[in-house]
C-alpha positions as CSV (number, residue, x, y, z in Angstrom):
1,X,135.7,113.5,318.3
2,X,135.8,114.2,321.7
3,X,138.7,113.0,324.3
4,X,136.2,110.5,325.8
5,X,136.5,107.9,323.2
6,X,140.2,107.3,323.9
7,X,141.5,104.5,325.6
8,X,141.7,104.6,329.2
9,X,145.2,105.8,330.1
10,X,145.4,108.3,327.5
11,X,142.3,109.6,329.2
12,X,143.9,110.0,332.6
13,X,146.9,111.3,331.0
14,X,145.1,114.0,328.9
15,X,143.2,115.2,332.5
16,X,146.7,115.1,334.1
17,X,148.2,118.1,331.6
18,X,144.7,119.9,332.3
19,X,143.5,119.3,328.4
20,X,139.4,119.5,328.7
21,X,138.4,119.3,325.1
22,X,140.5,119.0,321.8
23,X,140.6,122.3,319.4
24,X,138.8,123.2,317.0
25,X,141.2,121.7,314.4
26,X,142.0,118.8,316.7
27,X,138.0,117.7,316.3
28,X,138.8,118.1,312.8
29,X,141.3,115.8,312.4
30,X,141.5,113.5,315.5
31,X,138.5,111.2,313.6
32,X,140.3,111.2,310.5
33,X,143.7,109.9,311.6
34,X,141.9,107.4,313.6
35,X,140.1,106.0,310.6
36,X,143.2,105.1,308.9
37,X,143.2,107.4,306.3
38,X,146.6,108.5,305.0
39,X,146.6,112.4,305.5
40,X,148.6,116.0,304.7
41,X,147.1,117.7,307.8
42,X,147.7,121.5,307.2
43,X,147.4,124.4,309.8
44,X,149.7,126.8,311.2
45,X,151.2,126.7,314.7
46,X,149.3,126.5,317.9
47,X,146.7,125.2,315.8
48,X,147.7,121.8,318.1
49,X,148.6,119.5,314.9
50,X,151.4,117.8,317.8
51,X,149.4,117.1,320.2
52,X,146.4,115.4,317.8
53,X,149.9,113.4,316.4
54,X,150.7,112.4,320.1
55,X,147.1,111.7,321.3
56,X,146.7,109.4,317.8
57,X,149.8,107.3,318.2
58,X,149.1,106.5,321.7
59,X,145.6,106.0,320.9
60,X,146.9,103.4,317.8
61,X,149.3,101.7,320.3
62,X,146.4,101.2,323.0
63,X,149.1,103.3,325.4
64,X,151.0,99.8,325.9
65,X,154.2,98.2,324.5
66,X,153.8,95.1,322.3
67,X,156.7,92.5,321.3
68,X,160.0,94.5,319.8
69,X,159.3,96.0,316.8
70,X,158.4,99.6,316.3
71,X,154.9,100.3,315.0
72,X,155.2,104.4,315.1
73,X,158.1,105.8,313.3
74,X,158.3,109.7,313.5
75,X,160.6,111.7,311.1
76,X,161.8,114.8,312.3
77,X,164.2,117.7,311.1
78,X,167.2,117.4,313.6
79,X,168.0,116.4,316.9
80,X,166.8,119.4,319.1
81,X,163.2,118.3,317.1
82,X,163.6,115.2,318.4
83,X,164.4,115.4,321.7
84,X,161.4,118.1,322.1
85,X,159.3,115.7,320.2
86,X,160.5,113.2,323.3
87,X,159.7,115.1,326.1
88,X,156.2,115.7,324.7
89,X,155.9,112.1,324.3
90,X,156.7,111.2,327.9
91,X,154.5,114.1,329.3
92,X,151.5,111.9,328.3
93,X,152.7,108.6,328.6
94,X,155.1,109.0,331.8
95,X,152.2,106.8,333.9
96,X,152.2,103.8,330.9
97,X,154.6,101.4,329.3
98,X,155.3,102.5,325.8
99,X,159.1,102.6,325.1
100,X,160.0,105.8,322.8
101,X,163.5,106.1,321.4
102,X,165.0,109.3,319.5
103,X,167.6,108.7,316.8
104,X,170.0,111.1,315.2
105,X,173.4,111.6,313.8
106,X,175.2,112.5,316.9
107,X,174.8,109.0,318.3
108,X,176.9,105.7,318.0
109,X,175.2,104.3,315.4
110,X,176.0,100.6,316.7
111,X,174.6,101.8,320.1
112,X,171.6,102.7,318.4
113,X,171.4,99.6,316.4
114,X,171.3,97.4,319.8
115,X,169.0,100.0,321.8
116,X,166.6,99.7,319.0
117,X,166.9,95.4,318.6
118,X,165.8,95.1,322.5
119,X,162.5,96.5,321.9
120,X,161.5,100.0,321.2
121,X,157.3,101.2,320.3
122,X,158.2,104.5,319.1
123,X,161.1,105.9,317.2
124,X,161.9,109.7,316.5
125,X,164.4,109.8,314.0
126,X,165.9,112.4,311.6
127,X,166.0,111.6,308.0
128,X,169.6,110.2,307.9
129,X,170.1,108.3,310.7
130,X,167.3,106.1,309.6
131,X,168.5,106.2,306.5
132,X,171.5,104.6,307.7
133,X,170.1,102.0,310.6
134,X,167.8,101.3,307.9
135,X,170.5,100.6,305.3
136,X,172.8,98.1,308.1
137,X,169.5,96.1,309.2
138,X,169.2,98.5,312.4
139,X,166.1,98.1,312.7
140,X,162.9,96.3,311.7
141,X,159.7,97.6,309.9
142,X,157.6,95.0,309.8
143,X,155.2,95.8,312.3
144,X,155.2,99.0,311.4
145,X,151.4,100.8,311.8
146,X,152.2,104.7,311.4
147,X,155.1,106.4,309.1
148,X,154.6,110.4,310.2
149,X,156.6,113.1,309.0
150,X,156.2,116.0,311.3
151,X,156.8,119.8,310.7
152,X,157.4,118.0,306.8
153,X,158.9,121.4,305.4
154,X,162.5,120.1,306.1
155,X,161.7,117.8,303.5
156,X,163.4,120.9,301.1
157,X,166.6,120.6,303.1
158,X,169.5,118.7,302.0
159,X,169.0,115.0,301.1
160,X,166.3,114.6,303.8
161,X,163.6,113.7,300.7
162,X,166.0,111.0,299.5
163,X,166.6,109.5,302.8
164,X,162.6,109.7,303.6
165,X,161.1,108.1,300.2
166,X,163.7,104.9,300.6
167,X,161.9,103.4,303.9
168,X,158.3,103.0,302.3
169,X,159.5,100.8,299.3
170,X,159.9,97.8,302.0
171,X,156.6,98.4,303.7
172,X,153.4,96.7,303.1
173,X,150.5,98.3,305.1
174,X,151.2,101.7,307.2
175,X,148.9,104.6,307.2
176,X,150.6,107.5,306.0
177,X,150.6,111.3,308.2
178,X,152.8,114.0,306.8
179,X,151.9,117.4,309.2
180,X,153.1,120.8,308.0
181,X,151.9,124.6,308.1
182,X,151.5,124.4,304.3
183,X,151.6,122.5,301.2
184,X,155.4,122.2,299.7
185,X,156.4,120.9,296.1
186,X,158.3,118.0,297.6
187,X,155.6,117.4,299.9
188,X,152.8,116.8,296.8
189,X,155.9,114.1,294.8
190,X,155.1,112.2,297.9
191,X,151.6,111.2,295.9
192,X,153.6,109.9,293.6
193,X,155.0,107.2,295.5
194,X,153.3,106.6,298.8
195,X,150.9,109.0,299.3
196,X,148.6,108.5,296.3
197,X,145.0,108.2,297.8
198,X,145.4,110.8,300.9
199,X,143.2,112.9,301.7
200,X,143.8,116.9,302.8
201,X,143.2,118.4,306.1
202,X,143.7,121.4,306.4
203,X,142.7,124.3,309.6
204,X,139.7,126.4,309.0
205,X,140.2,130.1,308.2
């Protein structure tokens, strides 16, 4: 898949950071996530798994906001992840309306709660704080398009697994992206309950 067949703005925004053509990898898996499909996508770093995540969820949102609800939901391991997940964010869609918004522990929850209910497209969130906004109604799924989990090896940390496997029980229809470097034992239960008919991507040797 080559960057022409994105939507307009992405296209502009992909020239502005100097991009010319996707990776190797990134033609790999750029058709796949568009499809649908729910995916593990494996390869190490600087393979550019973030930037195929970034270009997708634009590309998915048609680089434009759309009523309140989130439709991209992006787990993370902390709060430096998130913000730096943020700021990649922006660097593409700085010159379009999408509305991203990072959530983690350090926050006022209640803040959160209201940022999120005025209308939000994107949310970057670690495990536990959505675990918690989830559990007091903080914010709404049911538009919800993508559920990503990215760099998914903190899955193996604390209660993260616990707080990640609650939010797909009250889901209908999402399509399903967990990115990582490798495959992880927690990472294959996820078959078990959500991620049952995905397929493997992995980087080419």
């Amino acid at each position: 898949m080559s960057f022409k067949k994105l939507n307009i703005p992405l296209k502009e925004a992909i020239d502005r950071k100097g991009f010319e053509a996707p990776t190797a990898f990134q033609k790999k898996v750029l058709p796949k996530i568009k499809s649908g499909a729910d995916l593990y996508i494996l390869a190490p770093e600087g393979s550019g798994k973030t930037t195929a995540m970034i270009i997708s969820v634009i590309q998915k949102l048609n680089s434009e906001a759309f009523e309140d609800s989130p439709r991209a939901l992006i787990y993370v391991k902390d709060k430096a992840s998130a913000l730096e997940l943020e700021q990649k964010f922006q660097e593409f869609t700085r010159e379009m309306y999408l509305r991203i918004y990072c959530a983690y522990d350090e926050q006022n929850i209640d803040d959160q709660k209201d940022e999120i209910y005025y209308g939000v497209d994107i949310v970057i969130a670690t495990p536990r704080r959505l675990g918690k906004l989830f559990s007091m109604t903080g914010i709404h799924l049911g538009q919800l398009q993508m559920f990503i989990l990215e760099d998914a090896e903190f899955l193996s940390k604390g209660g993260a697994y616990n707080d990640v496997v609650r939010i797909p029980l009250s889901i209908n229809k999402c399509q399903y992206l967990v990115f990582a470097q490798k495959m992880e034992p927690k990472m294959e239960r996820l078959q078990d309950l959500f991620m049952e008919r995905a397929q493997i991507v992995k980087a080419s040797k």
